[in-house]
C-alpha positions as CSV (number, residue, x, y, z in Angstrom):
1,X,102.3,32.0,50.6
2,X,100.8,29.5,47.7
3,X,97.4,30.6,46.9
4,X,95.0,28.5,45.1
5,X,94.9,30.0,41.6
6,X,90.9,30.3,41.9
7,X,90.9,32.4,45.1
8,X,93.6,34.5,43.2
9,X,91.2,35.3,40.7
10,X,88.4,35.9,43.0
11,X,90.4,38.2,45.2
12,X,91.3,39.8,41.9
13,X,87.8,40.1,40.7
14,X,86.6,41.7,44.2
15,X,89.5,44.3,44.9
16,X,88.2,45.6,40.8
17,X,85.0,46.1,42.2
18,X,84.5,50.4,43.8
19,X,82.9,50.2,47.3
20,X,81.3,53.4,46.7
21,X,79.3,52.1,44.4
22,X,79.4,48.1,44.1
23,X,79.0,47.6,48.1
24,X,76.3,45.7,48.1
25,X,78.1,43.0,45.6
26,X,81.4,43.4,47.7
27,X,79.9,42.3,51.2
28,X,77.4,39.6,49.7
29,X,80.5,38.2,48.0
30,X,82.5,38.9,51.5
31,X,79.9,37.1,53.5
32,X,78.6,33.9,51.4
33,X,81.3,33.4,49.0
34,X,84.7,34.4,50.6
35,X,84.1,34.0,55.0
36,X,80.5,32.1,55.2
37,X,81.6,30.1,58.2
38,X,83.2,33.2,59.3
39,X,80.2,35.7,59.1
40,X,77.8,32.8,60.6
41,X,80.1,32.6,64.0
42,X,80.3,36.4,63.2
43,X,76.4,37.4,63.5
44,X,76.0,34.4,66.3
45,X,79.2,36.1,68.6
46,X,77.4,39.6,67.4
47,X,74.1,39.0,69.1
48,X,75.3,37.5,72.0
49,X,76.8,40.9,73.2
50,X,73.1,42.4,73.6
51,X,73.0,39.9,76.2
52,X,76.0,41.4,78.6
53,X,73.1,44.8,78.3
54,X,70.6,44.2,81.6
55,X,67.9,46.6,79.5
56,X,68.6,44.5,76.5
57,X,68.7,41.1,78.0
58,X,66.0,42.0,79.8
59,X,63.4,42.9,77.5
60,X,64.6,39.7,75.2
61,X,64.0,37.7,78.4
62,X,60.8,39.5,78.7
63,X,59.5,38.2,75.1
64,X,60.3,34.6,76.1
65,X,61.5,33.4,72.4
66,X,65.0,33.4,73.1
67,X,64.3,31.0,76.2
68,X,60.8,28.5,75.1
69,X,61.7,29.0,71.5
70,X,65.8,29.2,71.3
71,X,66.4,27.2,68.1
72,X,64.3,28.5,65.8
73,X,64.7,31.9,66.7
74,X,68.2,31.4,66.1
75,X,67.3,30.1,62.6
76,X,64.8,32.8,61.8
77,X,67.5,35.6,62.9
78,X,70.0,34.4,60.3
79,X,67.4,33.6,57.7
80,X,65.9,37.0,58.0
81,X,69.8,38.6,57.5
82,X,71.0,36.0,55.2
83,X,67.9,37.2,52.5
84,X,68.7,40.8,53.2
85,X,72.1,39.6,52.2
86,X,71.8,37.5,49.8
87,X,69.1,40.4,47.5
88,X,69.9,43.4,49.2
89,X,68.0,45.6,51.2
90,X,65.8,47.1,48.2
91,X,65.1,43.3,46.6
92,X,61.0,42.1,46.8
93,X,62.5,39.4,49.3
94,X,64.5,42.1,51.3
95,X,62.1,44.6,51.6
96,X,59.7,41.9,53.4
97,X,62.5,40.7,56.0
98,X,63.1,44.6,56.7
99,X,59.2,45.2,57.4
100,X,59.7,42.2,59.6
101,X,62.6,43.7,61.7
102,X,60.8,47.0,61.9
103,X,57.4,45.3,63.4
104,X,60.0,43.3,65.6
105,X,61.7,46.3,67.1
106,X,58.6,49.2,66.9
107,X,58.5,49.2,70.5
108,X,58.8,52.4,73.5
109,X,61.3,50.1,75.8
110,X,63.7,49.7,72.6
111,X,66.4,52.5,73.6
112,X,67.7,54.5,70.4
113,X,71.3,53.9,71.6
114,X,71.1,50.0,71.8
115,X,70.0,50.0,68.7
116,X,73.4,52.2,67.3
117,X,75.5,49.6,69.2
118,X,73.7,46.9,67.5
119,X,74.1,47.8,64.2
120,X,77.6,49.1,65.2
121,X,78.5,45.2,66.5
122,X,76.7,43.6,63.4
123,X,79.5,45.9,61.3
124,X,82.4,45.0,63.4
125,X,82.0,41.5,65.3
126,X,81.9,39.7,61.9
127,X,84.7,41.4,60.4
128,X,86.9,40.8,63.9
129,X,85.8,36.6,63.5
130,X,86.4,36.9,59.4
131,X,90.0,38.5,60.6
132,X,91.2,36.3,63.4
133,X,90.1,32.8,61.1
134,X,89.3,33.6,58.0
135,X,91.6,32.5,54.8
136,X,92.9,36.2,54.8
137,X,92.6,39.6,56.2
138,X,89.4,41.4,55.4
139,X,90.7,44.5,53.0
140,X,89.7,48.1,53.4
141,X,87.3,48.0,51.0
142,X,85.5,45.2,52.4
143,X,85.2,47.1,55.6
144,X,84.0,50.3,53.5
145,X,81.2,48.0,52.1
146,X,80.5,46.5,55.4
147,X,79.7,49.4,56.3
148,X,77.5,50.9,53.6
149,X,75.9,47.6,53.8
150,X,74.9,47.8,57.6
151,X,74.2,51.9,57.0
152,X,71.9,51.2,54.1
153,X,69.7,48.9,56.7
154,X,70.0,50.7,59.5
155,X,68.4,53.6,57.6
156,X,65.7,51.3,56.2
157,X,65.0,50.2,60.3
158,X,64.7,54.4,61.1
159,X,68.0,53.5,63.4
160,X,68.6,57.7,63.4
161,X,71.9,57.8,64.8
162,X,74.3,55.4,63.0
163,X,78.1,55.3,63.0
164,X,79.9,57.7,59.9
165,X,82.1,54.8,58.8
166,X,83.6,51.4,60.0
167,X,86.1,53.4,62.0
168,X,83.5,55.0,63.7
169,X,81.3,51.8,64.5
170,X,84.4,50.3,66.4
171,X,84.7,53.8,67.9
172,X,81.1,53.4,68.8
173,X,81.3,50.1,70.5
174,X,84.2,51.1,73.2
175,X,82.7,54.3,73.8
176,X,79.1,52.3,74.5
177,X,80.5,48.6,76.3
178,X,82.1,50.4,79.1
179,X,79.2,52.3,80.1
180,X,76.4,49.8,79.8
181,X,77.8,45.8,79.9
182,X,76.7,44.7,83.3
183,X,75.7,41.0,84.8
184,X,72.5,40.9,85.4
185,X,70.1,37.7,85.9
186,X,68.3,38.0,82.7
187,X,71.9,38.1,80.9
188,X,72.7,34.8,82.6
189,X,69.7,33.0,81.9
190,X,69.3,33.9,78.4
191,X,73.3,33.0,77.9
192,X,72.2,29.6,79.8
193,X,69.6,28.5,77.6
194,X,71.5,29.7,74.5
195,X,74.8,27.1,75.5
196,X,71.6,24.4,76.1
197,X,70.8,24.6,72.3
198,X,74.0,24.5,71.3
199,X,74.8,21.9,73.6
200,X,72.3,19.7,71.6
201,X,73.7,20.2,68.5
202,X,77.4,19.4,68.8
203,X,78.5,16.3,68.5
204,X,77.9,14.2,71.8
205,X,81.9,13.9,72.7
206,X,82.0,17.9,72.6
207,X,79.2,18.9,74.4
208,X,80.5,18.6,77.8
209,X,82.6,21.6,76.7
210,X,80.1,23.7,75.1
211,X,81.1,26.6,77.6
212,X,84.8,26.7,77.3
213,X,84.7,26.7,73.0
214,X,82.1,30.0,73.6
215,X,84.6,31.4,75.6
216,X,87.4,31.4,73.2
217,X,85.2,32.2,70.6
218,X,84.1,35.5,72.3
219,X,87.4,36.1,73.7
220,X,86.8,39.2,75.4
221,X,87.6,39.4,78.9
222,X,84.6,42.2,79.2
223,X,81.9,40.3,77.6
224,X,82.9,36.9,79.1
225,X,83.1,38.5,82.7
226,X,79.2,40.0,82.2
227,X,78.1,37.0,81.0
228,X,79.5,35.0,84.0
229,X,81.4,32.6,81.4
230,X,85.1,31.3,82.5
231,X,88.1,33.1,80.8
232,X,89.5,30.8,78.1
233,X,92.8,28.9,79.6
234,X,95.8,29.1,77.3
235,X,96.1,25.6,76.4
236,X,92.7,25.8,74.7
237,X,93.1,29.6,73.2
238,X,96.6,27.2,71.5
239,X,94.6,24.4,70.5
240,X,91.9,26.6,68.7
241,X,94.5,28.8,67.7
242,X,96.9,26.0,66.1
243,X,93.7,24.6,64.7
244,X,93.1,28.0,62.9
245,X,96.4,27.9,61.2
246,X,96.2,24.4,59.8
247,X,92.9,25.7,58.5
248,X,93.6,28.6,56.5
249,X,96.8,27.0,55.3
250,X,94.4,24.2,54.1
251,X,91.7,26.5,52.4
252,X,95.0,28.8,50.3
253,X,95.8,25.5,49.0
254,X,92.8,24.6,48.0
255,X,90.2,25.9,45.1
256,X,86.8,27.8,47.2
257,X,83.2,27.1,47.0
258,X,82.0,26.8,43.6
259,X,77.8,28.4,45.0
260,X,77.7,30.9,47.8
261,X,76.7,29.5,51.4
262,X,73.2,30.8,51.3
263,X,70.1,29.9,49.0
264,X,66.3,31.9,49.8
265,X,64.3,29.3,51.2
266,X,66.5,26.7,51.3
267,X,66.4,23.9,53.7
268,X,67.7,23.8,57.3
269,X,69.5,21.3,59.4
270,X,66.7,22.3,61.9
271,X,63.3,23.6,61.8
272,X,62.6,24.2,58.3
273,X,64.2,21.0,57.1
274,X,62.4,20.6,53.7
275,X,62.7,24.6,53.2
276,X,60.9,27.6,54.1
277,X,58.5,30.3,53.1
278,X,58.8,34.4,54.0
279,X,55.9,34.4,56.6
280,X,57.4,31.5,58.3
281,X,59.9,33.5,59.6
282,X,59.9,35.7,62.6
283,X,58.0,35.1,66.2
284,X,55.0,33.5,67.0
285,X,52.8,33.9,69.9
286,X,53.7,30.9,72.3
């Protein structure tokens, strides 16, 4: 396999680097220099699975952000994890974004065991998108940092019960989808409006098949089925499959992104086009 000699060096560089300790420089490196694309379809697929949760689709149907305000709350979300990210979870810029999630989620009909699986799909959903079309696997000590990374939040969110390692948060999540992915009609609606916004922002000769790219995305014949999206049809799983190979063929041949994916308060396609400011972000009364 030819490998472009700067992503030998960078590989290089990041396998030097001790998980125990330099986690936080591992998985922001993992996540805006090595996989950015990878990580964003990574968090989007992620939070989608809450969905597939009737008690968590639900009470996110029940805020009405996610339906009346769709876009930007898909913009805040990934600002607000992108900065955590980007400074870590103790940084001046961090610290605000976590007092932001903890107002977010300090209420009664949050169930301590959603929150688990959440931080337990945040760990493994990305890692599972960076592995199936990223460049190249995700190594062990990526995953050990992933972890620490997601650990070191989670404790910072008073999430009480949080999974021991990576292992454990796949363990986690097929222990917890089983018992609690349902259809319900909150799921379905919040699933609908979520394929409207991305609707409008593909290009206009791919929009008519918004619905079949998210299901061969997700993939998962459990999460489709509760979410009353069609099963991906072979041809297409080929197609995006083939398309994926030519890709990371493409990307070993050629040198990687000379500035990570993510600058704090940079512009946006949407919303916050000219940039934005902390206390932008986050929901507003409607």
């Amino acid at each position: 396999m030819h490998l472009h000699e700067d992503r030998q060096r960078r590989s290089a560089q990041l396998a030097a680097l001790d998980p125990s300790f330099d986690w936080h420089e591992i998985y922001r490196r993992l996540t805006l220099w090595e996989f950015p694309a990878e990580a964003r379809l990574g968090f989007q697929l992620a939070f989608y699975r809450p969905l597939a949760v009737p008690r968590m689709a639900t009470l996110l149907q029940s805020t009405g952000h996610m339906q009346f305000d769709t876009t930007r709350r898909a913009y805040d979300t990934a600002l607000m994890m992108h900065e955590i990210i980007h400074g870590g979870v103790d940084s001046e810029r961090g610290r605000r974004m976590v007092r932001v999630l903890n107002r977010l989620h300090d209420r009664p009909d949050i169930h301590a065991e959603d929150m688990t699986y959440l931080l337990a799909a945040l760990m493994v959903v990305p890692t599972r998108v960076m592995d199936r079309f990223g460049w190249r696997p995700v190594t062990v000590a990526e995953r050990e940092s992933t972890w620490h990374f997601w650990d070191s939040l989670g404790e910072r969110m008073r999430i009480a019960v949080r999974p021991a390692s990576y292992d454990e948060a796949e363990d986690r999540m097929a222990e917890y989808e089983p018992a609690h992915f349902a259809r319900s009609a909150a799921g379905e609606a919040l699933i609908r409006a979520t394929l409207d916004t991305l609707r409008g922002r593909m290009p206009a000769p791919a929009r008519p098949f918004v619905t079949q790219i998210t299901s061969v995305l997700i993939e998962e014949p459990a999460v489709l089925r509760e979410l009353a999206l069609p099963l991906p049809s072979r041809p297409l799983l080929a197609v995006v499959d083939g398309a994926a190979s030519l890709r990371r063929t493409i990307q070993r041949r050629t040198p990687p992104a000379s500035e990570p994916s993510f600058t704090p308060g940079q512009p946006t396609r949407q919303v916050y086009t000219h940039g934005y400011e902390l206390d932008e972000l986050g929901p507003r009364d409607r």
